[in-house]
C-alpha positions as CSV (number, residue, x, y, z in Angstrom):
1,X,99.4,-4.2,30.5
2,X,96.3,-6.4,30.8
3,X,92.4,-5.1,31.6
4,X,92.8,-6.7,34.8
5,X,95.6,-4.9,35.8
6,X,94.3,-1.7,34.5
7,X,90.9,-2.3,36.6
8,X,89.1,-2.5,33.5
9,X,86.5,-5.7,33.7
10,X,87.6,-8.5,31.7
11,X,84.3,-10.2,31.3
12,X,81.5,-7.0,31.6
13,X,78.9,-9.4,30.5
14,X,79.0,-12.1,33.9
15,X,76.0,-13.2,35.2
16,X,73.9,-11.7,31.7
17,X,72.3,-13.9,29.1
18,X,72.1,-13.5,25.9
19,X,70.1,-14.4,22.7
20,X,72.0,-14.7,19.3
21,X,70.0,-15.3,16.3
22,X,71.8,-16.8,13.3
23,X,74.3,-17.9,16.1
24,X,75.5,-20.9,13.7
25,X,77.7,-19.6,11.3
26,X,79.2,-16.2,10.3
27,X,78.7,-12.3,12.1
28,X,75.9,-14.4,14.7
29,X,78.8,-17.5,15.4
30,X,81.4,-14.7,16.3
31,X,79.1,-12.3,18.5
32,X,77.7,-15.9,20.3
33,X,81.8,-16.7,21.3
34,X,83.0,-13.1,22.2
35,X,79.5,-12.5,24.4
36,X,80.1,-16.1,25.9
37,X,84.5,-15.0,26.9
38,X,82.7,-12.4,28.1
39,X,81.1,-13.8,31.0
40,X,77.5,-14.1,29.1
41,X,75.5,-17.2,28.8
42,X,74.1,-17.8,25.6
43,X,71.4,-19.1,23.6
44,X,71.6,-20.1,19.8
45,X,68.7,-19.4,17.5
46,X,69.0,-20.8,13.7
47,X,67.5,-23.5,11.2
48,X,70.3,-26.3,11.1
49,X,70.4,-27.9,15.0
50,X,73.3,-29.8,14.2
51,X,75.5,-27.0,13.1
52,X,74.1,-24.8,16.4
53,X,74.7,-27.8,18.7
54,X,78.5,-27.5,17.1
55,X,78.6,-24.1,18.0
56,X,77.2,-24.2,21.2
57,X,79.8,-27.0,22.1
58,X,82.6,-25.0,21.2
59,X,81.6,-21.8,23.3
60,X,84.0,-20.5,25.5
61,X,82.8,-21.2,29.6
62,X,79.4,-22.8,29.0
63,X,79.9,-25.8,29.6
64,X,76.4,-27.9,29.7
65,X,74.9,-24.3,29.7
66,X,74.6,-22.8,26.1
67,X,71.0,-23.2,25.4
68,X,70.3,-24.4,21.1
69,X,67.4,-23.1,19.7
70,X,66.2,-24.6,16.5
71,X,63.7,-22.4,15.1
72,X,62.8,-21.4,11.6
73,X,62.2,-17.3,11.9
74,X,60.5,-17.3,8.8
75,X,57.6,-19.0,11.0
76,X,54.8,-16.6,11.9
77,X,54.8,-17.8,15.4
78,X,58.7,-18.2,16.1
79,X,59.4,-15.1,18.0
80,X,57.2,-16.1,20.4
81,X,58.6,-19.8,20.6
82,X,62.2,-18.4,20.9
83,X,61.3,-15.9,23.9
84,X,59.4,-18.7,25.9
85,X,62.2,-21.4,25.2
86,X,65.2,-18.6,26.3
87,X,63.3,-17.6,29.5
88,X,62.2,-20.9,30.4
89,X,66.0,-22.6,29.6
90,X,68.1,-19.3,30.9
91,X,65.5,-17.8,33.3
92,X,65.9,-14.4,31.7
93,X,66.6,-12.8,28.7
94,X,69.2,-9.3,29.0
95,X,70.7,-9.3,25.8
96,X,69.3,-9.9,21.8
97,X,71.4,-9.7,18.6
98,X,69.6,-10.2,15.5
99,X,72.1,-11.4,13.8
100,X,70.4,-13.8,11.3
101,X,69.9,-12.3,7.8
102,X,70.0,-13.0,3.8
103,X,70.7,-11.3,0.7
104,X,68.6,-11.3,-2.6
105,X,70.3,-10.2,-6.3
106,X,67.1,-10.5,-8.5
107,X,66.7,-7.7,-10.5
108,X,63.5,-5.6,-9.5
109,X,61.4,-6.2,-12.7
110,X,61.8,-10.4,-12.3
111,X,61.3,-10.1,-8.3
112,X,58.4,-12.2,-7.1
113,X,56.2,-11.8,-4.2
114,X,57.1,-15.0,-2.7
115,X,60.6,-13.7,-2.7
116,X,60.0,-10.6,-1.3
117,X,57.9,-11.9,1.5
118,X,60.4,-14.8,2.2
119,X,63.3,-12.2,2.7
120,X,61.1,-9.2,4.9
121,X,60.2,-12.2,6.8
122,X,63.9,-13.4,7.9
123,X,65.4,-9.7,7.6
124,X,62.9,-7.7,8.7
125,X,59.9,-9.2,10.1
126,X,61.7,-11.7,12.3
127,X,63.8,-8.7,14.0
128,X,61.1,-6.8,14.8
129,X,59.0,-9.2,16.5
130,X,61.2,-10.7,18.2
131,X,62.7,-7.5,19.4
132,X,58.9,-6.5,20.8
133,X,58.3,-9.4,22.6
134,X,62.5,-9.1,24.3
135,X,62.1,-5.5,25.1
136,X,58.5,-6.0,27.0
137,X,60.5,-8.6,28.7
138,X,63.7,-6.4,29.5
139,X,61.9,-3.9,30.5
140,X,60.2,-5.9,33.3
141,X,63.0,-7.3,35.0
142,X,65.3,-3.7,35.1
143,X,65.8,-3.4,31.3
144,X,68.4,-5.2,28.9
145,X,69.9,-3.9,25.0
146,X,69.0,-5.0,21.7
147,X,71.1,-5.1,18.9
148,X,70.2,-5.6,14.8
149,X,72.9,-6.2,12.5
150,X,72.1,-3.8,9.1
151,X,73.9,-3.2,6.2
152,X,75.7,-0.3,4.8
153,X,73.6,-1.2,1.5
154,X,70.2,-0.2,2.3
155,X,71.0,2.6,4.7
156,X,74.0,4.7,3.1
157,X,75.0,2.9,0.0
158,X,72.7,1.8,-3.2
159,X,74.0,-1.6,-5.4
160,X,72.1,-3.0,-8.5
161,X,70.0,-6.1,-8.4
162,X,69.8,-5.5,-4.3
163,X,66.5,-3.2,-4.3
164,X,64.8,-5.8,-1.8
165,X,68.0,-6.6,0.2
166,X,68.2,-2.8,0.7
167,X,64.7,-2.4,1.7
168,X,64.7,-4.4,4.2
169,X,67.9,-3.4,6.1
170,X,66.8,-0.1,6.1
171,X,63.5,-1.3,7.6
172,X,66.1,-2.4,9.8
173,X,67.7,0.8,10.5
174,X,64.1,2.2,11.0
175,X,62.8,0.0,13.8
176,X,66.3,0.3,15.8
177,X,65.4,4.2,15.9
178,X,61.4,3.5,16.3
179,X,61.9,1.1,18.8
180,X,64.3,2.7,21.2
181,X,62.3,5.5,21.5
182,X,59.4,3.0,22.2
183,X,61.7,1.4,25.5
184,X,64.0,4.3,26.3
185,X,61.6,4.4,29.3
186,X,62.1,0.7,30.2
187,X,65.8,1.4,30.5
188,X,66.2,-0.8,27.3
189,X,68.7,0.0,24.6
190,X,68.3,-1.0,21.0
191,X,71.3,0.0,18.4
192,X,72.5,-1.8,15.2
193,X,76.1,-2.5,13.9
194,X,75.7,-1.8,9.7
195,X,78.8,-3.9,8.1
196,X,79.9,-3.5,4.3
197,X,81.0,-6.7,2.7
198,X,82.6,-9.1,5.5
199,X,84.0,-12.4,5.2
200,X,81.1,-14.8,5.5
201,X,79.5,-17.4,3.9
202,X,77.4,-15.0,2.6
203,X,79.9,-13.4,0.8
204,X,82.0,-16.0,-0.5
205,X,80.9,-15.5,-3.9
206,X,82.8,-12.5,-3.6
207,X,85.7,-13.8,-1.9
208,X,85.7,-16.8,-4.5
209,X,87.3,-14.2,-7.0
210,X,90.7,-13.1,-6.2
211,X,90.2,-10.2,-8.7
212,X,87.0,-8.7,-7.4
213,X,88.1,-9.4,-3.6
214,X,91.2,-7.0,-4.8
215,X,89.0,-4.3,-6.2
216,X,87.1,-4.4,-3.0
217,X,89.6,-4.2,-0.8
218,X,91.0,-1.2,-2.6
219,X,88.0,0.9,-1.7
220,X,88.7,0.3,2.2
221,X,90.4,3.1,3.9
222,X,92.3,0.2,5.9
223,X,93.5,-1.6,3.4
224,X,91.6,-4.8,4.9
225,X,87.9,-6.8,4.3
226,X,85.8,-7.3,7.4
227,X,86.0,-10.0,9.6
228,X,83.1,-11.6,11.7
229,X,84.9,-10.8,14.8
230,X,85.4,-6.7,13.8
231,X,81.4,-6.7,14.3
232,X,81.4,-9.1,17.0
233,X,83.2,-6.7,18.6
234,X,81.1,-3.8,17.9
235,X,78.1,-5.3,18.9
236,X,79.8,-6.4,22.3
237,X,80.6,-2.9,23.3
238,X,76.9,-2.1,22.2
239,X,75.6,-4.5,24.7
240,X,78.2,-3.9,27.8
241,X,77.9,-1.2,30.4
242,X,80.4,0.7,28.7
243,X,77.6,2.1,25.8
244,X,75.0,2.8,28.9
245,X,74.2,6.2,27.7
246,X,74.1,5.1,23.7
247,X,70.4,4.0,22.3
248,X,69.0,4.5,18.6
249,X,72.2,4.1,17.2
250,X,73.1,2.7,13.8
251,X,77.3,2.2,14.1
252,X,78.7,1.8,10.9
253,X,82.0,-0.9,11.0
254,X,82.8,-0.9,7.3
255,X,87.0,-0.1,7.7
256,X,86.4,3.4,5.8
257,X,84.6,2.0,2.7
258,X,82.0,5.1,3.0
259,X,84.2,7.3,3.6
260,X,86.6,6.3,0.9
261,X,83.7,5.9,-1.7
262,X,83.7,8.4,-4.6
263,X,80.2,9.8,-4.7
């Protein structure tokens, strides 16, 4: 039986807008196309404009309407730039998934400053700002819901030669809490989705070697990696009427790998 028929709404996101950061490639592309079949119109927020253009082209019922942003969020000012681009282009801005993000493997003693600022900058930084400046927003025109993609490492989970990668997503994890208690009041929501490994580019280092991709996926209660579209998914029902009640949230989509792990 479909949703229709079960008088369920088959696109809870019509007539919303929505900003997707890192909505090029990877977890950000997938959210971008499920909020857009949803009913959403979107805007695109990354580095490369030809690969966003791409994206934006290929969005489900946008038509001339998907909105590209390209923006470096490593620049001090860009938070600001996105928010006045997305108002002035979709007229409002309801939704916000951070979805942009890197990793870092140096280990801690050969870390350098420049790296370290260069990652809280894009991981960390970049979310919270632009966050700030969207929930002001939201909560001026009836409210809206934020979501930060986090990481199981950084939160839950410790791996070697990630020390900075895991600082920053659990800055992550920190200002979803901070900051929905800030707008709770505004009637906006802010959660985070925290993936484990999920097949990216990011990841395709890992993927690259049969072996290790076997080893992985042994430690995964369903028997499976994770797939853009598993958190697209979660962050969809983060962001549609049907989590109204649920703010401050960090949802873990991982398959079982943490519950599976031997501690």
């Amino acid at each position: 039986m479909s949703d229709a028929a079960e008088g369920l709404p088959t696109r809870p996101l019509r007539g919303r807008t929505a900003v997707v950061t890192g909505g090029g490639r990877g977890i950000g592309a997938s959210v971008a196309a499920l909020l857009a079949r949803s009913g959403a119109r979107v805007a695109l927020v990354g580095r490369n404009e030809e690969t966003l253009s791409a994206m934006a082209a290929a969005l489900p019922g946008q038509g001339a309407g998907a909105v590209v942003l390209p923006v470096d969020l490593t620049d001090t000012d860009s938070h600001q730039r996105i928010m006045d681009t997305a108002v002035d282009r979709l007229g409002r801005v309801d939704i916000l998934v951070n979805a942009a993000g890197a990793e870092n493997f140096t280990a801690s003693h050969e870390l350098t400053a420049k790296e370290a600022d260069d990652l809280w900058a894009l991981n960390l930084r970049a979310p919270l700002l632009l966050s700030g400046l969207a929930a002001a927003h939201m909560a001026a025109n009836g409210g809206g819901s934020i979501v930060n993609i986090s990481s199981v490492i950084g939160s839950e989970r410790a791996i070697s030669h990630q020390s900075l990668y895991a600082a920053t997503k659990g800055g992550v994890d920190a200002v979803t809490r901070a900051l929905a208690a800030e707008w709770g009041g505004g009637n906006v929501r802010v959660n985070a989705v925290r993936p484990a490994v999920t097949r990216t580019d990011m990841s395709a280092g890992i993927f690259a070697d049969p072996q290790v991709e076997k080893t992985l996926t042994a430690q995964y209660a369903l028997g499976r990696m994770g797939e853009p579209q598993d958190i697209a998914e979660a962050v969809l029902y983060l962001v549609s009427p049907a989590s109204s009640f649920v703010t401050g949230q960090t949802l873990s989509v991982d398959g079982g790998w943490l519950a599976t792990l031997v501690h």
